[in-house]
KEVOMI-613822 format. One record per residue (C-alpha): x negated, y negated, z negated. Coordinates in pm, whole numbers, plus 50000, padded with zeros to 5 digits. Layout:
! residues N
XYZ
...
This chain:
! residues 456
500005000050000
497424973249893
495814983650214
498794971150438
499284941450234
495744931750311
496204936650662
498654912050672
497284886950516
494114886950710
496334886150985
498534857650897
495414838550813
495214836851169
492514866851244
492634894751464
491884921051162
495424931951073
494154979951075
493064987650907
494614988051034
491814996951334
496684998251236
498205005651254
497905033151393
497655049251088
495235043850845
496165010950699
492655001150617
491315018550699
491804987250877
492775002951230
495524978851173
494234954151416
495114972651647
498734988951585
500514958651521
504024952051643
503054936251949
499334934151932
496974959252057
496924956552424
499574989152437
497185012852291
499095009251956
501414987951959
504764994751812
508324981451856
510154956751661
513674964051546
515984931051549
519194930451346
519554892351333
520674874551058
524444869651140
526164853751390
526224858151757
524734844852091
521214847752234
517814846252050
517604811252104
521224799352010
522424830151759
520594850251529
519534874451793
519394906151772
518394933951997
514564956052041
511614934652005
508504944352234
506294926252008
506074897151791
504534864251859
501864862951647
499664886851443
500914871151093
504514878851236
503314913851271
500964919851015
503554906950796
506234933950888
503664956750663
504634936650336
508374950450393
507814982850299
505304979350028
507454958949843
510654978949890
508825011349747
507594995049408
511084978849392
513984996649454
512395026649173
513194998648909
516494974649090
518725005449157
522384990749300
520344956649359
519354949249712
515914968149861
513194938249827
512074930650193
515484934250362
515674901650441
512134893150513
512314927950800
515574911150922
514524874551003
510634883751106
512644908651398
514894880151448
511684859651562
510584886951731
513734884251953
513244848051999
509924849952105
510534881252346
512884859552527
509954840952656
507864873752790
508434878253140
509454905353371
505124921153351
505294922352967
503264886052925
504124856052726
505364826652925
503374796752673
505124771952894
508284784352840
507894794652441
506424756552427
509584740352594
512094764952375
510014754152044
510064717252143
513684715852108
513474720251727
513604680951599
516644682351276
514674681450969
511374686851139
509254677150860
510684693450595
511004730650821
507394724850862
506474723450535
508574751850411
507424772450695
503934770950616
504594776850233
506644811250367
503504824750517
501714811650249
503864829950039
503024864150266
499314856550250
499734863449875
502064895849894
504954873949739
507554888949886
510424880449680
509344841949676
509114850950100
512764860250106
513674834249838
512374804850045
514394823350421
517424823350191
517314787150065
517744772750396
521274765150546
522664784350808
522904757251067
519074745351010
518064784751066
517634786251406
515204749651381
513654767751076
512414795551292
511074777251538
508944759351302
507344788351166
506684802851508
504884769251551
502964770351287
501324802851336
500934792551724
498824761351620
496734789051395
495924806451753
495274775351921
492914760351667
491334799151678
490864795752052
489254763452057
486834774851769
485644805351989
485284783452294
483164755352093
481334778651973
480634798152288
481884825052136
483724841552444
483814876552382
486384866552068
488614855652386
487734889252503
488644902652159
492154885352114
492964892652476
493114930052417
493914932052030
495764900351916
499144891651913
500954884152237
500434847652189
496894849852097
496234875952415
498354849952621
495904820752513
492774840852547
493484848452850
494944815553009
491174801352846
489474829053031
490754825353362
490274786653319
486174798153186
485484818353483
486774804753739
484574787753994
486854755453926
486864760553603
484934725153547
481694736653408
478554738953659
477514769153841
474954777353613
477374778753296
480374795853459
478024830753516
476704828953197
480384829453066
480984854553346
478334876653206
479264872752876
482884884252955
481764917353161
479604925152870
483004924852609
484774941152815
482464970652866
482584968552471
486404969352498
486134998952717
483595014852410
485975009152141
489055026652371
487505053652448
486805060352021
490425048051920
492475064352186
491235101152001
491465089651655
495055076051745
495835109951865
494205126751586
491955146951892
489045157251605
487365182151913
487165153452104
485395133651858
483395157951713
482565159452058
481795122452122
479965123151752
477145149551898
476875135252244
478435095952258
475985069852306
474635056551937
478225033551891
480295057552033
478685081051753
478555057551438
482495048651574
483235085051567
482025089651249
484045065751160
487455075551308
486835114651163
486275100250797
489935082950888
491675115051006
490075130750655
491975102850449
494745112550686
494695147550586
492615161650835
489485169650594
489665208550664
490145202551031
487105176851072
484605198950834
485475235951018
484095215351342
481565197351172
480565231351000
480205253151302
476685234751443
473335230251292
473145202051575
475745181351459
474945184551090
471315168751195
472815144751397
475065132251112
472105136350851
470135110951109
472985087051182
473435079950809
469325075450772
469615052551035
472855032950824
471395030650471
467725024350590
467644983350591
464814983950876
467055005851111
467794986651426
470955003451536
473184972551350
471034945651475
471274955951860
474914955851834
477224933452057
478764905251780
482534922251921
481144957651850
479174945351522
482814931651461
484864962351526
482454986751325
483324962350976
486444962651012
487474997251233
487165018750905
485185018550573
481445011950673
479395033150856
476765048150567
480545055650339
482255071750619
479185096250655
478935102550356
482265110950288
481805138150592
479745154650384
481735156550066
484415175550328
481875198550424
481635203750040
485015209350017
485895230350279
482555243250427
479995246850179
477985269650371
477495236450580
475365220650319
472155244350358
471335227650707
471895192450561
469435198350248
466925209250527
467725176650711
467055159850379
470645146950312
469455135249974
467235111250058
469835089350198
472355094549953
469415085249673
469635051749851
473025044949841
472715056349516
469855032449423
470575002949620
474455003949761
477374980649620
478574994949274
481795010649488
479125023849719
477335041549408
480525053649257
481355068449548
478085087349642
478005098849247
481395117749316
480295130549648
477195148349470
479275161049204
481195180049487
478465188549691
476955202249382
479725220749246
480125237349613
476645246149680
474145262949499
471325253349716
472475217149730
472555216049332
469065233549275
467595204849541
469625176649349
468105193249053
464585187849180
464815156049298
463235126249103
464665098749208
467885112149161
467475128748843
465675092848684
468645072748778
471755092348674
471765098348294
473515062748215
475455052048518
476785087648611
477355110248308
478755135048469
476215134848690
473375136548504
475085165348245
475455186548662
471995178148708
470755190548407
473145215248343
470905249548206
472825279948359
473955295148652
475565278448957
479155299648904
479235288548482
478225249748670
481105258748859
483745269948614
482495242248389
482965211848592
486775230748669
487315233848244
486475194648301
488965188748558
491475201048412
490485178648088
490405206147865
């Protein structure tokens, strides 16, 4: 839940990053949420909208609306669908009888929705001209709409859902229509002050970026700029206009990258990126890495680790990926594209996590795994993380040894032997360090760390 409400409020702040929520196509951060948004997404995951209007009758633009959406205007429109059902869940165990919290906020965001669809035309694009000359009309009460309209998304930024729905419900009836309006305006100016920042600051593969995976207004300005950038008439000299041109061909090839990794994940294809992890070029591999962690949290652990588990090769290859992540010298980040360096912090948990955490599903479910990765010298990363990672980072490699310890004999007796490991467990990690220096055999480590979890 707190994963989805953070997707939309990076996303109403005006970003791209909805995803996880990468989402969503399904694991809500793991922040593939950029990319599953109503409406955003390019196609590859973008959903529907449902509009029930909020009363009344006539088209989007005179009524409530009502109707399918095909997408919502902007990504904090979309994003912000995500708060609905978080809130209902915690609230209607507690407000039986009352209404379900987020009704209302589902109903008038998909009542936008409709309004803005009205402007898409007949090849699934946003008209701006024509959304621009629909939201001009909106003059009664202009500067008090505005001002409550940015207070509702502020109001979404901060997961207040109840104040969200409080602030839709204080305005009249015959000012709703104006009201909506203004808040599709104020997100718009969001887009078009995000624009103008990438193009300042030459940063055109973000147009390249929010053409494919922002809302259908920001994909509708990036690429109206684009065209404009690249064209020969464009207005810049010769010179400048291939540079841009360049710079474009290069995103897109990145664009084409990141496809080729999500369009598996989406479809939960773990051969094919298993696949893509042994034999992808280095991105395609730390991205695939990625995406499998994201089918594990999905479910999808024994799946991922019976292909991981089955080749030496790719057990080496994942052993020498994560070397390559935790080591602070390793090149591989720093000769990343800024849209690929982009995608790969916010497509899933980080790279050096989401490897490790293949490796605690190899505990799990293939033990027998583990042999080839102590030969590979799995530790010696995970000592790093250990000794120099954020505190969730340590936390999380502590618990991943105390599996991979528990599941392996081989893998405990070489934890057991290793210095570094040993000399910087016994007050951080106590479980840890009582594993490490547990004086037995491997089966009474075993039944003794399941006594524990079962707190007796």
């Amino acid at each position: 839940m707190k994963m989805k409400l953070a997707a939309a409020k990076s996303a109403s702040a005006g970003g791209v990053r909805g995803p996880g929520a990468w989402h969503s196509c399904a694991c809500a951060k793991t922040r593939f949420s950029r990319v599953g948004l109503q409406g955003g997404g390019g196609g590859k995951g973008g959903g529907r909208g449902r509009g029930r209007g909020l009363g009344g009758s006539g088209d989007g633009w005179s009524g409530s609306g009502g109707g399918r959406g095909l997408g919502l205007a902007v990504c904090s429109i979309a994003a912000a669908t995500c708060v609905v059902a978080a809130g209902a869940a915690g609230a209607n165990q507690s407000r039986r009888g009352a209404p379900e919290t987020g009704v209302v906020l589902e109903s008038w965001l998909s009542w936008l929705d409709k309004l803005v669809n009205d402007c898409i035309d007949g090849k699934g694009n946003l008209d701006l001209e024509e959304l621009e000359r629909r939201l001009s009309s909106a003059t009664a009460g202009g500067e008090n709409l505005s001002r409550l309209a940015d207070k509702l998304w502020r109001a979404i930024d901060e997961d207040e859902v109840e104040l969200a729905e409080s602030l839709i419900e204080s305005v009249d009836k015959d000012k709703m229509l104006n009201f909506g309006k203004y808040a599709i305006r104020s997100i718009c100016k969001k887009d078009e002050r995000m624009v103008s920042e990438a193009v300042k600051g030459k940063q055109f593969w973000k147009l390249v970026q929010l053409a494919n995976f922002g809302s259908v207004h920001q994909q509708a300005l990036a690429r109206s700029r684009l065209e404009v950038l690249t064209s020969s008439g464009g207005g810049g000299d010769k010179e400048q206009t291939e540079a841009i041109r360049r710079e474009v061909k290069v995103a897109e090839m990145d664009i084409k990258t990141i496809h080729s990794v999500l369009a598996p994940y989406q479809a939960a294809d773990v051969k094919k990126l298993v696949k893509m992890l042994k034999s992808g070029s280095g991105i395609q591999k730390v991205m695939a890495a990625q995406a499998l962690s994201g089918l594990c949290g999905m479910g999808l652990s024994e799946k991922v680790a019976e292909s991981l588990g089955r080749s030496p090769q790719l057990v080496k290859e994942m052993v020498s990926l994560l070397k390559q992540e935790v080591d602070a010298k390793s090149s591989a980040a720093a000769t990343r594209s800024p849209l690929l360096s982009e995608w790969v912090e916010d497509f899933s948990l980080p790279p050096k996590v989401s490897l490790a955490g293949l490796f605690g599903a190899l505990g799990t479910h293939r033990p027998e795994a583990l042999h080839k990765a102590i030969e590979f010298n799995v530790l010696a990363p995970l000592v790093g993380m250990l000794d120099k990672g954020t505190e969730r980072e340590k936390d999380l490699v502590a618990s991943l040894l105390l599996v991979m310890m528990t599941a392996n004999e081989k893998t405990w007796l070489a934890a057991k032997s290793n210095k570094a490991l040993t000399s910087s467990s016994p007050t951080k990690w106590p479980l840890l360090a009582t594993c490490l220096s547990f004086d037995g055999t491997h089966q009474e480590l075993s039944d003794f760390m399941m006594t524990r979890s079962q707190g007796k």
